[in-house]
N, C-alpha and C positions, 0 to 999 in steps of 0.2 A: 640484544634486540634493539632495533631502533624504528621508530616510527614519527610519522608526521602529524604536526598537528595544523589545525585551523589558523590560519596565518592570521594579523592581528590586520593587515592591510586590504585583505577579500574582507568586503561589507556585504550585508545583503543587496543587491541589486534593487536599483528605484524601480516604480510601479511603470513609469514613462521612461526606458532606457532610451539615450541618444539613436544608439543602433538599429531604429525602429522605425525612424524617422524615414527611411523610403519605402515602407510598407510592403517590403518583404520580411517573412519571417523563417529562419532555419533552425531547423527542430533537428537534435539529434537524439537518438533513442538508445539507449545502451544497456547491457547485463544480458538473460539469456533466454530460452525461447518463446516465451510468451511477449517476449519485445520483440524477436525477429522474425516469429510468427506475422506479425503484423504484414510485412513486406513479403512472406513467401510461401503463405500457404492462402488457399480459396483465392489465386489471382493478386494477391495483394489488397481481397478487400479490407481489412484495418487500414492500413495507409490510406488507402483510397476514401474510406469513410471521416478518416480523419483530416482528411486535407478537406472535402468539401465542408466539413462544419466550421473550419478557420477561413475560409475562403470572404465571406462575406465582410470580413474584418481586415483581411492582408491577399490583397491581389495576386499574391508571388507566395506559393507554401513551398521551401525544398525543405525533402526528410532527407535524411541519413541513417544508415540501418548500420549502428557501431554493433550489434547482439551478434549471440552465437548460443548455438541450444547448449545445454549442460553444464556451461561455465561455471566457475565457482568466486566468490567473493575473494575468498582468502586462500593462498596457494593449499594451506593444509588440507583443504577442502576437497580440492583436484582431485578429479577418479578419471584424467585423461581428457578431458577436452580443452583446458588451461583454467585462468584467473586472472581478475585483475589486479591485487595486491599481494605482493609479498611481504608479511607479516616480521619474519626476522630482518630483513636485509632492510624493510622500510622501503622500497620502490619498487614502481608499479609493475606488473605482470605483463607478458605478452597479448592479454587480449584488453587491457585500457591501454596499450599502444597502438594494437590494431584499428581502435576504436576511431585514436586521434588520426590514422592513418585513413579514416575512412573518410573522416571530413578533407582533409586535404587530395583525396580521391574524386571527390565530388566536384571539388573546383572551389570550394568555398576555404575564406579565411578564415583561420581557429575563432580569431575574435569577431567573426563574424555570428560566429553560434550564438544565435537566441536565447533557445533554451535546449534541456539537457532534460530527458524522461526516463526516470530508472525504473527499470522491472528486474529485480533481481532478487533471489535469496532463496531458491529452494534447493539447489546443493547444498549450499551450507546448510542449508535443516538438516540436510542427511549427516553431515559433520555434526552437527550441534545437538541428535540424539544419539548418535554415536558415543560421543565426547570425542571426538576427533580434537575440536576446536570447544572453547568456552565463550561463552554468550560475550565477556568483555575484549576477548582476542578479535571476536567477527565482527564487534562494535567500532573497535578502534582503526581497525582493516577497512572496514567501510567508509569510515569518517576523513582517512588518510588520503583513501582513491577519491574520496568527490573533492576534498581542498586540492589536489594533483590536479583534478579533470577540469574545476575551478580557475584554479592557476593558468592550466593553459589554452583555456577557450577564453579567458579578459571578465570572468564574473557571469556567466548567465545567471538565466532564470533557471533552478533547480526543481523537479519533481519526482518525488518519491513515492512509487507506487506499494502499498501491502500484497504481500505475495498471496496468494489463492488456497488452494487446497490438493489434496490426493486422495482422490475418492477410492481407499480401498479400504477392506473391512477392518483390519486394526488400524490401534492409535496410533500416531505420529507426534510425540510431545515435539522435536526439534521443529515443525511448522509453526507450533505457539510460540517458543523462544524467539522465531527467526524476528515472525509478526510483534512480539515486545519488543526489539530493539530497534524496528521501524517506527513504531508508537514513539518510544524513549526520543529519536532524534528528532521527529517531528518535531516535539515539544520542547527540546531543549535548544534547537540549532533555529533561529528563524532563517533562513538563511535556504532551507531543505523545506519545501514545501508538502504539508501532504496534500492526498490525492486521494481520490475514492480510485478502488481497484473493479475486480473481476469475479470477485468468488461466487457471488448470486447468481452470475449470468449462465443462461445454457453452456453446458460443457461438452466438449466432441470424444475425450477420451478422458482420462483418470486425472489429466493435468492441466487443457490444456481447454478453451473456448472453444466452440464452433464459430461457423461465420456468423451467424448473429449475435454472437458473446464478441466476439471481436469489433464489431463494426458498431455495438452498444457502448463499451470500453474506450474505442475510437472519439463516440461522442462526447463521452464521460470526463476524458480528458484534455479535450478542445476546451470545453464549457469551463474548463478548471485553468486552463491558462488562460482564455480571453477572461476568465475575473482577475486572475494575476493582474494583468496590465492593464486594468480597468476600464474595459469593450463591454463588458454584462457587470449587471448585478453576482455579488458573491452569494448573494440566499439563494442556495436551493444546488449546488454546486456538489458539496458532500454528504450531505446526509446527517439526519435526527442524531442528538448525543444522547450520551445518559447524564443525567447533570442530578441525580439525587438516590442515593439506596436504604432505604431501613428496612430494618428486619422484627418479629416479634417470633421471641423461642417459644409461648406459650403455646400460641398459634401455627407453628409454623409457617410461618410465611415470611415472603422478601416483598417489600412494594419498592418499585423501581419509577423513577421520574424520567422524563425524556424533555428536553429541550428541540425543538424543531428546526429544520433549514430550511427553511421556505414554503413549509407546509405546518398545515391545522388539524391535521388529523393521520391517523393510520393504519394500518390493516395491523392483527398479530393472529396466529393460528400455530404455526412451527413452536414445536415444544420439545423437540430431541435433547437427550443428554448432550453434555459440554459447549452447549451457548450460555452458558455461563460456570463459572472457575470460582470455590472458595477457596481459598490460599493456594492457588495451583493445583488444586484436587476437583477434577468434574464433578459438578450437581448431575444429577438426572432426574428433574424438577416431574412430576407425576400429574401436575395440572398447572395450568396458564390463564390466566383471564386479563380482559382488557376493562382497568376499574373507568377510565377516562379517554380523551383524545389527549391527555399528556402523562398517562401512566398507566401501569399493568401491575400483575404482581404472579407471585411463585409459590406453589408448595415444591420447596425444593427437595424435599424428602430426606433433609440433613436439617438437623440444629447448629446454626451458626449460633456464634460467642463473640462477645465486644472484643472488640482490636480487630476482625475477621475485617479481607477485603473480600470484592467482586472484582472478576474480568469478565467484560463481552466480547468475547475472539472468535467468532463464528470460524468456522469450531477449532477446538484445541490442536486439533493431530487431523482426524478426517472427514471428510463432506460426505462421505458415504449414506445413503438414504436421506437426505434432505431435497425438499420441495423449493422449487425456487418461487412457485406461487407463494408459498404460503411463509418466505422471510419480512419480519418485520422495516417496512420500508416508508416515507414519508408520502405525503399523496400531493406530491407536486406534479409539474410535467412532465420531468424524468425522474421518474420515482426510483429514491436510493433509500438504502437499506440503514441500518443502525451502524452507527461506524464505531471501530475498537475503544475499548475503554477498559486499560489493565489497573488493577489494585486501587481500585476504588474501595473510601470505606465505607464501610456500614454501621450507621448508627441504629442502637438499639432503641425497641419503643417497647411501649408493656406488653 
């Protein structure tokens, strides 16, 4: 097996790239159909919505629509529509060359690409609850294709979106895997920026946005690269964290802290099982209350034990019956949701 790694000479990308300087900006979008949804369903309103929220910023928005539906991360993943990486062989797949093919289709220089917007990873769930693939195989596969896609567009700006959900009535554990290892790069690679994604927003079918989930999404992610290249403030961009959990076994109960993104206060109502995970096993918390405007807490209807972490993965496997009213979200102007938080610990109190 051979694979690539993170070259030592791709830096993160400055906040003020040279290539910005004539205030055009070229956006390419890539992985599979909730990024080419963008451009080809309801008229292209995502693109559409997403060019006028950049607009005020960069006179000049060209997209690039590198996606294609069904694709998979990692060749083993493939159930026939392609991939971007090949995993054994170490280079890249037919559709991360279609992708680069699509910029030089457009008319634009590789290095001319700005930034790069991934929406990718829910074929691989379907590999990664399979065991097709292993969470470190789709990891590595991932990481390979963006230092490649890296290489050869001269360093963008990187954006990595969390993939959404499958609202059908069983679980889905390969959607939680897919979402921790987007989590894990976030945080390990500055380089890979996160992103708020899609899962709260109205949905048109089991997988995929309507037009106002798209054209909210659209917004979502303009607002996140104009902070990139510091056009906006970054408060209020992603959304509330969890930044504290204790638990008491007596009591049962979990008190959970929240750190804010540009807001002071928040809504909580939504109480279904698996918005929150103790060691990868769903809670089905039986009541929720709001103790503050920076904390709640849980009867989670399990006794947790020291060493125990938390995950908040809205939700594990599937969105099936949740309210999009009623997810925990920040009360800013565009109000977002609680963002991912795997293997958090939990300190015990009496």
């Amino acid at each position: 097996m051979s694979t690539m790694t993170i070259g030592a000479g791709l830096r993160p990308r400055p906040n003020k790239p040279n290539k910005l300087r004539d205030k055009t900006l070229n956006v390419l979008w890539v992985g599979q159909s909730n990024a080419s949804r963008m451009f080809t369903n309801f008229s292209g309103a995502g693109d559409t919505a997403f060019k006028a929220a950049l607009a005020p910023y960069f006179p000049v928005v060209n997209t690039i629509n590198g996606a294609n539906g069904g694709v998979a991360i990692h060749k083993d993943a493939d159930t026939g529509s392609g991939y971007f990486w090949d995993y054994d062989a170490g280079t890249p797949g037919p559709n991360l060359t279609s992708a680069l093919t699509a910029v030089d289709n457009a008319g634009i220089k590789r290095r001319d690409v700005d930034v790069v917007v991934i929406v990718h990873g829910e074929k691989d769930s379907e590999a990664l609850h399979s065991g097709a693939i292993t969470s470190a195989e789709c990891k590595s596969a991932f990481l390979s294709y963006i230092s490649y896609l890296r290489a050869q567009l001269a360093n963008p700006l990187i954006l990595m979106v969390p993939i959404g959900g499958n609202k059908t009535s069983s679980e889905f554990t390969g959607y939680g895997l897919m979402r921790k290892i987007i989590w894990e790069i976030w945080n390990t690679y500055p380089h890979i920026n996160e992103t708020p994604g899609f899962w709260d927003l109205p949905y048109d079918d089991n997988l995929h946005p309507n037009q106002a989930g798209y054209e909210a999404f659209a917004g979502r992610t303009a607002r996140r690269i104009l902070a990139l290249l510091n056009k906006i403030p970054v408060a209020g961009t992603l959304g509330p964290r969890v930044s504290g959990v204790t638990f008491s076994p007596t009591a049962d109960r979990v008190y959970v802290t929240i750190t804010h993104d540009g807001g002071t206060d928040y809504t909580l109502t939504e109480r279904r099982g698996k918005l929150v995970t103790r060691n990868g096993t769903g809670i089905a918390p039986t009541a929720i209350s709001k103790t503050n405007s920076t904390s709640f807490e849980l009867n989670p209807n399990t006794n947790l034990q020291s060493g125990d972490t938390i995950t908040f993965s809205w939700i594990w496997g599937t969105l099936q019956g949740y309210t999009n009213a009623n997810v925990l979200r920040d009360n800013t102007a565009n109000t977002m949701p609680l963002r991912l938080t795997f293997d958090y610990p939990a300190t015990q109190i009496a």
